[in-house]
Each structure stands twice: as structure tokens, then as C-alpha cells.
C-alpha positions in Angstrom: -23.5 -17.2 11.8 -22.0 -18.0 8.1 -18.7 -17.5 7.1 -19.5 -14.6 4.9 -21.4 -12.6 7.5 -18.0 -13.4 10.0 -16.2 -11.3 7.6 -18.0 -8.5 6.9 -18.6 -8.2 10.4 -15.0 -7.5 10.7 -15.4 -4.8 8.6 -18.0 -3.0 10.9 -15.7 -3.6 13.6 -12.5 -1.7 12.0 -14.8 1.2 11.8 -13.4 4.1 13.6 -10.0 2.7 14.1 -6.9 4.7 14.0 -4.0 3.0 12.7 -0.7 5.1 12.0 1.3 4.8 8.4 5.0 5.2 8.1 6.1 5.1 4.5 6.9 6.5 1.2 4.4 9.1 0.9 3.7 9.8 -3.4 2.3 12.1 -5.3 0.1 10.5 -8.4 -0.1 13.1 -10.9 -2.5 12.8 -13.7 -2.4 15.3 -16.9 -5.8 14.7 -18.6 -5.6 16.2 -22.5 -6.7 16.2 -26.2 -4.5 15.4 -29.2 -5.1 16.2 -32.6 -2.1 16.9 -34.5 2.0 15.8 -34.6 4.9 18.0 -33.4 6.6 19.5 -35.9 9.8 19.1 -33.8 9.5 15.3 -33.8 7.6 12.4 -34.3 5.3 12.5 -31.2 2.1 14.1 -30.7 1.0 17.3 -29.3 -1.0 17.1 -26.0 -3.2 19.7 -25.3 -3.1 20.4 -20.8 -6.5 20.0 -20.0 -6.8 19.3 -16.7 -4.4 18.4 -13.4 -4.9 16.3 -10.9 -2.8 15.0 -8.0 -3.9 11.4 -5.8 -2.1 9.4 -3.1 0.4 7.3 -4.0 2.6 4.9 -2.0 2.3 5.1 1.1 -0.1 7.5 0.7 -2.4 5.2 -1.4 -2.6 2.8 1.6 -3.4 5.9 3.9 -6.2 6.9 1.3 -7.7 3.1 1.3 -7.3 2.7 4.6 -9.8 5.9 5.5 -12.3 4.6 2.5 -12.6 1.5 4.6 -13.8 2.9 7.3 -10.6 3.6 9.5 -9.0 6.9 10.5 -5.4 6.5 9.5 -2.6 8.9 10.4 0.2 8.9 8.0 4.1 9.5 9.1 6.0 10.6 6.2 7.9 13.4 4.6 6.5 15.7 1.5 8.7 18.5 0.0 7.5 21.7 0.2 6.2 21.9 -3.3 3.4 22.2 -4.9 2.7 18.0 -5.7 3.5 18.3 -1.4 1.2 20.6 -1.2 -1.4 19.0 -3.5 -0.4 15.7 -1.6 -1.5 17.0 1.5 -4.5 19.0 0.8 -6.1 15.3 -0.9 -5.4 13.6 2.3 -7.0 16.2 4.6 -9.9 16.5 2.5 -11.1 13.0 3.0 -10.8 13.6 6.9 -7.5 12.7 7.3 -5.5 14.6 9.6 -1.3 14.9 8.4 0.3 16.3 11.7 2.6 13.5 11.4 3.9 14.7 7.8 6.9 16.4 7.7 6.8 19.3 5.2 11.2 19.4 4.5 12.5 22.2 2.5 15.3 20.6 1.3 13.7 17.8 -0.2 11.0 17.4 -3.4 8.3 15.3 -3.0 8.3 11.6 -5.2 5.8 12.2 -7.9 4.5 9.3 -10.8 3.0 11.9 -13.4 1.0 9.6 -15.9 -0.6 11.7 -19.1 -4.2 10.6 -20.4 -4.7 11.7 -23.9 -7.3 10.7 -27.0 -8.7 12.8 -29.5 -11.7 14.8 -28.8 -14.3 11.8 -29.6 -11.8 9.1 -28.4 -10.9 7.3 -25.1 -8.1 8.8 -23.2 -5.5 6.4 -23.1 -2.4 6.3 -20.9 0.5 7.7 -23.1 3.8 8.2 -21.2 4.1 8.1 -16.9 7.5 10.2 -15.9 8.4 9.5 -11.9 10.6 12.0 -10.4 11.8 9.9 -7.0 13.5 11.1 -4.3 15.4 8.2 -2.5 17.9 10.3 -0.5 18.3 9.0 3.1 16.7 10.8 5.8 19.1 12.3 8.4 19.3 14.9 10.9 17.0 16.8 12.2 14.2 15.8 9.8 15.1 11.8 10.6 14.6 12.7 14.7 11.7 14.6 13.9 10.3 11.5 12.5 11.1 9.4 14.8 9.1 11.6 17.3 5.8 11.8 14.9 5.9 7.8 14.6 6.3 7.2 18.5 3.1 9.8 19.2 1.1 8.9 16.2 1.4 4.9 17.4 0.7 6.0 21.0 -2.6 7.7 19.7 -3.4 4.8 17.9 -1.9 1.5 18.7 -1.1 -0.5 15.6 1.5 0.4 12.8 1.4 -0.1 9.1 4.7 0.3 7.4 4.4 1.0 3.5 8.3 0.9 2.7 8.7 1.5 -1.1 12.6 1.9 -0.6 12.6 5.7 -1.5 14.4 7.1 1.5 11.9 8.0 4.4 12.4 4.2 6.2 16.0 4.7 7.6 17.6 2.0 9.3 17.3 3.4 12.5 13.8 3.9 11.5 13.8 0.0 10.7 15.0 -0.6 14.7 12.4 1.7 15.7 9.8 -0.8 14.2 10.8 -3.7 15.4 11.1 -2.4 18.8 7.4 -0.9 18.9 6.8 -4.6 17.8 8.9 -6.1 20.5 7.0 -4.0 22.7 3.2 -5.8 21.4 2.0 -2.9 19.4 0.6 -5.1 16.2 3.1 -4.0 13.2 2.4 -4.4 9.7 5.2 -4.7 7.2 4.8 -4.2 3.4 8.5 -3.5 1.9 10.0 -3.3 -1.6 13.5 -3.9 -0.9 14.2 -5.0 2.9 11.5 -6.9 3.6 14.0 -9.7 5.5 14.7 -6.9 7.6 12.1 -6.7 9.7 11.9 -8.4 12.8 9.7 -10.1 15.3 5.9 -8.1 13.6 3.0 -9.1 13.3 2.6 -9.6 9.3 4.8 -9.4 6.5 3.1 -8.9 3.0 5.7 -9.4 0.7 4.6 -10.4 -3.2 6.1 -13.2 -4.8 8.9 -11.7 -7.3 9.8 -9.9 -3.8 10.3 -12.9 -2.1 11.9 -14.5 -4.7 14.2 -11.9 -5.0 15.0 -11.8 -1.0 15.4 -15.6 -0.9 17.5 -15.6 -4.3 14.8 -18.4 -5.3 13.3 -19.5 -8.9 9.7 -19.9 -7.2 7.7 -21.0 -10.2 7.6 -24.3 -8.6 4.9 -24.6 -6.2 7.5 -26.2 -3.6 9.9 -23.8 -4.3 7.9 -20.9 -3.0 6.6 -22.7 -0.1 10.3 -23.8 0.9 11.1 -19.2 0.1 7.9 -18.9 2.5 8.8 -20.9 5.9 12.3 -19.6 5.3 11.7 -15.8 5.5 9.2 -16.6 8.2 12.0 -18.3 10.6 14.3 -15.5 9.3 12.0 -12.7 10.7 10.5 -14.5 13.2 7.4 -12.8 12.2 3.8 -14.1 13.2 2.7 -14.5 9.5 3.7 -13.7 6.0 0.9 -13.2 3.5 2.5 -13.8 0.3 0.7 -11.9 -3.0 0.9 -14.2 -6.2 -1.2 -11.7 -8.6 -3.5 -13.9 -10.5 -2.4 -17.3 -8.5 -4.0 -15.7 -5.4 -2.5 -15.7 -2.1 -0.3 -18.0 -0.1 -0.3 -17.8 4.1 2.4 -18.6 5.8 2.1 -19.2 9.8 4.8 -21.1 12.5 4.4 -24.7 12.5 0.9 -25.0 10.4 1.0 -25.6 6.5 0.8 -23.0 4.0 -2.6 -22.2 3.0 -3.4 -20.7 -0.7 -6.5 -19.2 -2.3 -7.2 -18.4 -5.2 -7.5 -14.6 -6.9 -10.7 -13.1 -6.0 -12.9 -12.5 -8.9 -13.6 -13.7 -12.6 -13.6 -10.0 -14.2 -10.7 -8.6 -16.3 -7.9 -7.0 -14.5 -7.8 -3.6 -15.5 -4.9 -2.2 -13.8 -2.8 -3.3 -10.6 -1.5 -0.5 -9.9 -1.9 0.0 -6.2 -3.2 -3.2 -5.2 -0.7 -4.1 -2.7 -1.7 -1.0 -1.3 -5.2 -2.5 -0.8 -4.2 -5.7 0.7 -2.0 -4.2 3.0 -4.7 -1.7 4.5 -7.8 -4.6 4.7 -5.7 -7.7 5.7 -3.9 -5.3 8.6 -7.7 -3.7 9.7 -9.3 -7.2 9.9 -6.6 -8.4 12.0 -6.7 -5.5 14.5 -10.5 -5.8 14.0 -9.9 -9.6 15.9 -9.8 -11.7 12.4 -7.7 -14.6 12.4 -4.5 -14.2 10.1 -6.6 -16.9 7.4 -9.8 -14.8 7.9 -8.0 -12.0 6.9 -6.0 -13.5 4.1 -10.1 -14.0 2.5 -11.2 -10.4 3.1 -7.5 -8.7 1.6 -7.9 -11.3 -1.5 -11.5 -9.7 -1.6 -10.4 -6.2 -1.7 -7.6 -6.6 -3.6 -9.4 -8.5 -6.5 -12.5 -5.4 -6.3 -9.1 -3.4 -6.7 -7.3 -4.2 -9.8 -11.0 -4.2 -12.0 -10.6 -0.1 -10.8 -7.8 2.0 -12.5 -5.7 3.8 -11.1 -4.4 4.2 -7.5 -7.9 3.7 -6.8 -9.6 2.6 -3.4 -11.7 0.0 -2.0 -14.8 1.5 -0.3 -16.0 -0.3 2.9 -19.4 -0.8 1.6 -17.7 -2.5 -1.5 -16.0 -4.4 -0.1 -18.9 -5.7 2.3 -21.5 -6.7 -0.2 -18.3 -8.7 -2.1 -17.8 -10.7 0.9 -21.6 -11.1 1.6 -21.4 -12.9 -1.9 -18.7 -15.4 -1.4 -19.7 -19.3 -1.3 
């Protein structure tokens, strides 16, 4: 058997899997509309509401790839109870996904990313202004405990974790511990965070991109021996199994315990048309083809894969299984 047909085996064998998602859970709002004229009030143009739509973001986005793929995710979060909640929810649950582990708080608004598409009524719509309303209170309490209790029965449903930590408030501390202990304990633990990445202890992966780690190891890492000097260092910090580093266009870098770093480069030759969500991606494939019984490198090819198929979608779009197979059927 080829190399190729190795990995999209992997994929067949992630189908079906449920995998539970703690994280940031985000509303993507998008406000399609027409312009044809400018404000009187000001020097800005008049967009004509045409039509609303609301998509996983977040955590939520590497829920929503994470189903196309194949697998049956179940997300552990918190929504307000809101209307972009609300519209959060109903999105998930009508791709199959069921939300008992999302936490409807009344005290709380849901994070929203409202992006407004406008052109005239011949034109291309074109992305004029994105507004984000984010909540990154702390969660306490009651709601924090209640939490805690959805994450230990989701992960006993499912046995493996995905954390999606975009530093907006839902991954507490003591939520943090809870992690690391679940990992301690050999349930496979998946770690993409924005802001604490050097927190987490003893998983299986950490999926850090570069400004990240650059930021975490208060490293210049345009030299090639600079990042891999950033990469063993978080590694022994965490004491993590492996640490998949995302260099955008430079590819990938993977970093494992007493082996040298391994890079690849970016999938794909066609333009990028918008990142947005692509660490979503790679967390969701790379974290499935592991579980699925790929080695770490293996894995490393299949999340470049997705990712690259990602950013040439706009949009917190996702990566379908079937997609993603013939691409890896392709490789040399």
C-alpha cells in the first residue's frame, strides 16, 4: 500500500468518531447587502440588509469541521441566551450535532464576529467592515462547575478531547487543571490556544502557530534556528508528546522528544483566498488522524492537506471528508 492511500485510509477510519470540544464557542455573523448611494450623515455608504446569516466560529468552527470530516463531535462551551446563541446552536444541531454540553447562561452574551458583504447590484460583494462583540469575562460559579461536569461526561462518552482555547473566558484555570488531568489520566488531549499555550501540560499535541510561539518563548523566530531552538523549548516546558507548529505559507514544523524537527511545506499552489479559520482545520484533521492510529508525521501531511484545501475557501469554511480524500489521493 502507497503512502497516499495510508492516509486517506485514516480518514475512513475517523468516521464515526466522537471527539468532545471545549472552547470559545463564536457566532460568525454575515450581513449580505446592496449599496448604491452615500449617507448623507457622513462619508460612508448606505447598506441596504439583505440577508442574515449566522456560522460557527471558534471553537465552534473546529466543532463544524470536525462533523464535515466525518466525526461526531460534542462541543463543551457556553452561548448567551441570545439570539446569535440561539442562531449558534440551531447551525450546529442541524448538521447532526448534538449541543447538550453547551451551556445556555443568562447573564452572559454570546462572542459574535459580524462581517458585512456589500457591492452594488451588478457587482461582487466585497467584505466592508467586520465588528466583534467578545465576551472574555471569566467563568465562575455555578456556570464554571456546570462545565466542568459537561466536559467530564462528554469525554467519558467519547474518549479524546480537543481544546480550542481562543482566550475569551470559557477556559478557566481550573478548567486548564481539569485538562491536564484528563491527560494525565491517557485520554488523548488536543491543545490549540491563543494566549496560554505554555500552560498546558503533559497532552498529547500542541498546535500552536508560529507568531504564538514566538510570542510564548519571547523569540525573533525568523531564523530558521531560532524557531527550532522556540520549538524543543516549549516541548520540554509542556512535556507534551508533540507540538505541530503552523508557519502559514512556510508550511509546518513537528516537533517530537529526542527526534529532529521535521518541516513541510504549505499544501497547495492555488491563491490563498482567506485564512480565516484555518487553524480551526488543522486542529480537527491532525487531532482525528491521530486518534484514527496516524503517526504524529502522518498526521502533520493530512492537517497541511486540509488546511491548504482550507484557506482557497472563504470564510469560516469547512473541509469536507471527501475533499480532503481525493487531495491526499493526489499527493506524490
Amino acid at each position: 500500500m502507497d503512502r497516499t492511500s495510508t492516509l486517506s485510509g485514516f480518514v475512513a477510519g475517523w468516521s464515526g468518531r466522537r471527539v468532545t470540544v471545549l472552547g470559545d464557542l463564536v457566532a460568525d455573523v454575515t450581513l449580505m447587502g446592496t449599496t448604491s448611494r452615500i449617507s448623507r450623515e457622513a462619508p460612508v455608504l448606505v447598506v441596504l440588509e439583505q440577508e442574515k446569516l449566522v456560522y460557527p466560529g471558534g471553537g465552534a468552527n473546529v466543532v463544524a469541521n470536525l462533523r464535515a470530516l466525518g466525526a461526531v463531535p460534542l462541543p463543551v462551551g457556553i452561548v448567551g441566551r441570545d439570539e446569535p446563541g440561539q442562531g449558534l446552536i440551531e447551525n450546529l444541531q442541524s448538521r447532526g450535532i448534538p449541543c447538550e454540553g453547551v451551556i445556555s447562561d443568562p447573564l452572559r452574551f454570546t462572542t459574535t464576529k459580524t462581517r458585512i458583504f456589500a457591492g452594488g447590484h451588478n457587482t461582487v460583494r466585497q467584505q466592508m467592515l467586520r465588528l466583534d462583540r467578545v465576551n472574555r469575562a471569566a467563568v465562575t460559579g455555578q456556570v464554571l462547575e456546570a462545565l466542568k461536569a459537561a466536559l467530564r461526561r462528554c469525554v467519558a462518552e467519547s474518549g479524546a478531547l480537543l481544546v480550542s482555547d481562543y482566550g475569551e473566558g470559557v477556559v478557566h484555570p481550573s478548567l486548564r487543571e481539569e485538562v491536564c488531568e484528563l491527560a494525565r489520566q491517557g485520554v488523548p488531549v488536543f491543545v490549540d490556544s491563543r494566549f496560554a499555550i505554555h500552560q498546558f501540560f503533559g497532552v498529547t499535541a500542541l498546535t500552536p502557530n508560529e507568531p504564538e510561539l514566538a510570542e510564548v518563548s519571547h523569540s525573533d523566530l525568523s531564523a530558521e534556528l531560532a524557531l527550532d531552538e522556540a520549538g524543543q523549548w516549549l516541548l520540554q516546558q509542556t512535556r507534551c508528546e508533540s507540538l505541530l507548529v503552523k508557519r502559514g505559507r512556510n508550511g509546518m514544523a513537528l516537533f517530537l522528544a529526542g527526534k529532529p524537527v521535521v518541516k513541510i511545506p504549505a499544501y497547495g499552489t492555488v491563491e490563498v483566498a482567506d485564512v480565516t479559520g484555518a487553524g480551526d482545520t488543522v486542529l480537527a484533521s491532525f487531532s482525528l488522524a491521530r486518534i484514527a492510529g496516524a503517526s504524529a508525521e502522518q498526521a502533520m501531511h493530512i492537517a497541511n492537506t486540509a488546511g491548504g484545501i482550507k484557506v482557497t475557501k472563504s470564510g469560516t469554511a469547512v473541509v469536507s471528508a471527501d475533499e480532503l480524500c481525493s487531495a491526499l489521493e493526489k499527493l506524490p
